[in-house]
C-alpha positions, 0 to 999 in steps of 0.5 A: 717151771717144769709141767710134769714130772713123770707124766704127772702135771705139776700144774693145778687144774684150775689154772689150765682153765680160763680165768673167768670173771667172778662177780661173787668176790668183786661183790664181796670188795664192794661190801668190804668198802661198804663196811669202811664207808659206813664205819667213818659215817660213824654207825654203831656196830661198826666198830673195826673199820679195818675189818673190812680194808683186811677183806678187801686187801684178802680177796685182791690178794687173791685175784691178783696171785690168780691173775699172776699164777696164770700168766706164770703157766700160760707164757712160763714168766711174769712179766712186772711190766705187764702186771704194773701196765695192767695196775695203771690201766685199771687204778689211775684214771679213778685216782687221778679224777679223784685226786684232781677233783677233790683238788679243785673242790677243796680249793674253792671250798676251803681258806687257802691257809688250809689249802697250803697245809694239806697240799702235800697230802694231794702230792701223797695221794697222787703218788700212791705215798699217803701212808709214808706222809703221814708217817713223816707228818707223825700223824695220829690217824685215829686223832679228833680233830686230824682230818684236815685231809679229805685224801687221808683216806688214800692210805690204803690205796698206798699200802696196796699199791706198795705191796702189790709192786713188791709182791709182782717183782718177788712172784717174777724172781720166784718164776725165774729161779723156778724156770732156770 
């Protein structure tokens, strides 16, 4: 990536300066979560639960294209090992004691029948591919009466997930076609 042509820097100001934690936007996801949790409570007025994933999935979005865009300009490559690091340290202990909990909760509360018909669901959501499980298992998420999963929900997390890996390795072609 060339830093100027002709004197002129072909890097915007705003990422030559630090990245500085932006309270504002992680307040604006908490409130996008807050939305869908209180869209499956089931509250009038709250009709559209995808509005607030779109939001989340917005300004992650976001912070990560900063996040990647920074590295891009301070070191002159993205480093996919670095990103999906950076992704593992900072997701999977949450989901992991998510997953592990619910597991041994549901365990104890639930007939094992039932145990037995979700467990690929813990498997899903435990590998980030609770969207394509539910795809195979042609599933209505929308459905009454089909939410046998307390994981179901571990969807969004999987399109993330997915899209930000591929996401991270075309922004790392799109940097090393640009350097060469």
């Amino acid at each position: 990536m060339a830093a100027a042509v002709r004197g002129v820097s072909l890097v915007p100001t705003v990422l030559q300066r630090p990245f500085s934690y932006r309270p504002h936007l992680d307040g604006l996801r908490g409130l996008a979560v807050l939305a869908v949790v209180v869209f499956h409570c089931g509250a009038t007025g709250f009709g559209n639960g995808f509005l607030g994933v779109d939001t989340f999935f917005v300004l992650s979005g976001y912070l990560i294209t900063s996040t990647l865009l920074r590295e891009a300009v301070r070191l002159r490559s993205v480093s996919p090992v670095r990103f999906f690091a950076r992704r593992a340290r900072r997701l999977l202990p949450a989901s992991t004691a998510c997953v592990v909990v619910t597991a041994a909760m549901y365990s104890v509360c639930v007939s094992p029948v039932v145990v037995r018909q979700v467990r690929g669901s813990f498997f899903a959501a435990a590998l980030y591919s609770e969207n394509f499980y539910q795809v195979w298992l042609e599933s209505d998420y929308w459905a009454a009466g089909n939410d046998t999963s307390p994981l179901r929900h571990f969807w969004s997390l999987a399109v993330e997930e997915q899209f930000y890996a591929a996401y991270a390795l075309a922004f790392h072609a799109l940097v090393w076609w640009a350097a060469r």
